[in-house]
C-alpha positions as protocol buffer text, in pm:
chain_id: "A"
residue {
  index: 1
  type: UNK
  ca { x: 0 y: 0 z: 0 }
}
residue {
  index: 2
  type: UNK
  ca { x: 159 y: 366 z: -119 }
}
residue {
  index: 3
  type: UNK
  ca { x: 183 y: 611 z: 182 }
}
residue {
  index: 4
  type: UNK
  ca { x: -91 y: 848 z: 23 }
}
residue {
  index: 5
  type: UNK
  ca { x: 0 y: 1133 z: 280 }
}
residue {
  index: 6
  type: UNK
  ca { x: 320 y: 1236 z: 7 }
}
residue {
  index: 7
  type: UNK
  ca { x: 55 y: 1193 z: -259 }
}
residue {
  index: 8
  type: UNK
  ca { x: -30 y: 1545 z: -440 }
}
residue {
  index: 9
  type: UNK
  ca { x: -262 y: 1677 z: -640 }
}
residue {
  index: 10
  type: UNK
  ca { x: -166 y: 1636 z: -1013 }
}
residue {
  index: 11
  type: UNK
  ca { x: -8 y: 1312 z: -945 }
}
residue {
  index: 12
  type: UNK
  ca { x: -89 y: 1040 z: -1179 }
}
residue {
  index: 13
  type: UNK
  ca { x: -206 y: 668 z: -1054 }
}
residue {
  index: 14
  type: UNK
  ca { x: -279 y: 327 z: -1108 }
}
residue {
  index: 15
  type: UNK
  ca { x: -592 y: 215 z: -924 }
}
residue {
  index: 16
  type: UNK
  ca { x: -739 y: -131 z: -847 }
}
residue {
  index: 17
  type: UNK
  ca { x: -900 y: -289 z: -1180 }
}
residue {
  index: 18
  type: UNK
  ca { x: -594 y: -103 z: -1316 }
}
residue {
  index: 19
  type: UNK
  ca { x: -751 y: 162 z: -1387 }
}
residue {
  index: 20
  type: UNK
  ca { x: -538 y: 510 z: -1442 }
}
residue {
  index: 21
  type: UNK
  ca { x: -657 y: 824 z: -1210 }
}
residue {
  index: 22
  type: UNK
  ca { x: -535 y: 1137 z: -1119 }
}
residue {
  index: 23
  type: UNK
  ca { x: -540 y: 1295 z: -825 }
}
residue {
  index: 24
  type: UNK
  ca { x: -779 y: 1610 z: -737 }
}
residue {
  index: 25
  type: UNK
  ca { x: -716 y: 1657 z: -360 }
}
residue {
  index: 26
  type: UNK
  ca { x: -553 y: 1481 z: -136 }
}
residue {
  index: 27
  type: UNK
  ca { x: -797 y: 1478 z: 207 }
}
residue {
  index: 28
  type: UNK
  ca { x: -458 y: 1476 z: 422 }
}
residue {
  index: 29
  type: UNK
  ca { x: -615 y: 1200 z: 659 }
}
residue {
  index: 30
  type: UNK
  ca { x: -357 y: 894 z: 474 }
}
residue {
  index: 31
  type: UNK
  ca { x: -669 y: 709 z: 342 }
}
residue {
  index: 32
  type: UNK
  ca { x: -835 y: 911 z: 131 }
}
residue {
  index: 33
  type: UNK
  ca { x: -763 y: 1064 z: -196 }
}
residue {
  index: 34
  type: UNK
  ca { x: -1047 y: 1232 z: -458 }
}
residue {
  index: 35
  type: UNK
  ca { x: -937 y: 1149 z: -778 }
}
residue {
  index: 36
  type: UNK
  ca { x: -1054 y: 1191 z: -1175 }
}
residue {
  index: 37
  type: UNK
  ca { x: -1085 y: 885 z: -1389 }
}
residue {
  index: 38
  type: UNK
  ca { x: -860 y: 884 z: -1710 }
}
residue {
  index: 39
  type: UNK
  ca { x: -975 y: 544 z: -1814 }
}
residue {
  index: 40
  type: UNK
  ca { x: -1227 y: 282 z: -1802 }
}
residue {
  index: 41
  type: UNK
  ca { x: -1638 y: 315 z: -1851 }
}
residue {
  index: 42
  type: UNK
  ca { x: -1668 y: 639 z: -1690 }
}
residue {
  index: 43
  type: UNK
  ca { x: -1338 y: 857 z: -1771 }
}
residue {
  index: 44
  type: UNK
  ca { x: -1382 y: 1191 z: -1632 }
}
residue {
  index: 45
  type: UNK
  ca { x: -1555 y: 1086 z: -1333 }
}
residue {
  index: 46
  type: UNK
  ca { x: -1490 y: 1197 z: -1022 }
}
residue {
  index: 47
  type: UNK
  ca { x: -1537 y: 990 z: -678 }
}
residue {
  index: 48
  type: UNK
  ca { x: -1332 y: 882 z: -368 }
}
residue {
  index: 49
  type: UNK
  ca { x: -1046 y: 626 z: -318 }
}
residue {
  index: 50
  type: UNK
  ca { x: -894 y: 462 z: -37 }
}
residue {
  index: 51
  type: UNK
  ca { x: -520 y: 400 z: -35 }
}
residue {
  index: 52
  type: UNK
  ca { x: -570 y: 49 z: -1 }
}
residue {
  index: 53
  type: UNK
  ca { x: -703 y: 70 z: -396 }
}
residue {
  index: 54
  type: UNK
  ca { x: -386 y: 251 z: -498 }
}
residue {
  index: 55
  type: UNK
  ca { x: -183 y: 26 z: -663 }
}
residue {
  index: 56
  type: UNK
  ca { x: 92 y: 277 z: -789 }
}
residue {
  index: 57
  type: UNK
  ca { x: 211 y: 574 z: -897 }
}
residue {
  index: 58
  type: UNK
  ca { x: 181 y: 603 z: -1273 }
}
């Protein structure tokens, strides 16, 4: 599991499903991150992931 507190916004990712993301805000609480979609069914979409679905940094 990536220490999300050193994540930033901007930074690119590869999320469970291996799906890519980038990051909108980190919440600064080292669990959550609100990211954009860049691939899968719903690109663009924004929602909510937990560090333990970060698989890497892109």
């Amino acid at each position: 599991m990536l220490d999300v507190y050193r994540v930033e916004a901007g930074a690119k990712l590869v999320i469970a499903g291996g799906l890519s993301a980038e990051v909108i805000e980190n919440m600064g609480d080292g669990e959550w991150l609100r990211i954009r979609l860049l691939s899968g069914d719903h690109p663009g979409e924004e929602e909510l992931c937990h560090a333990t679905d970060v698989l890497e940094l892109a």
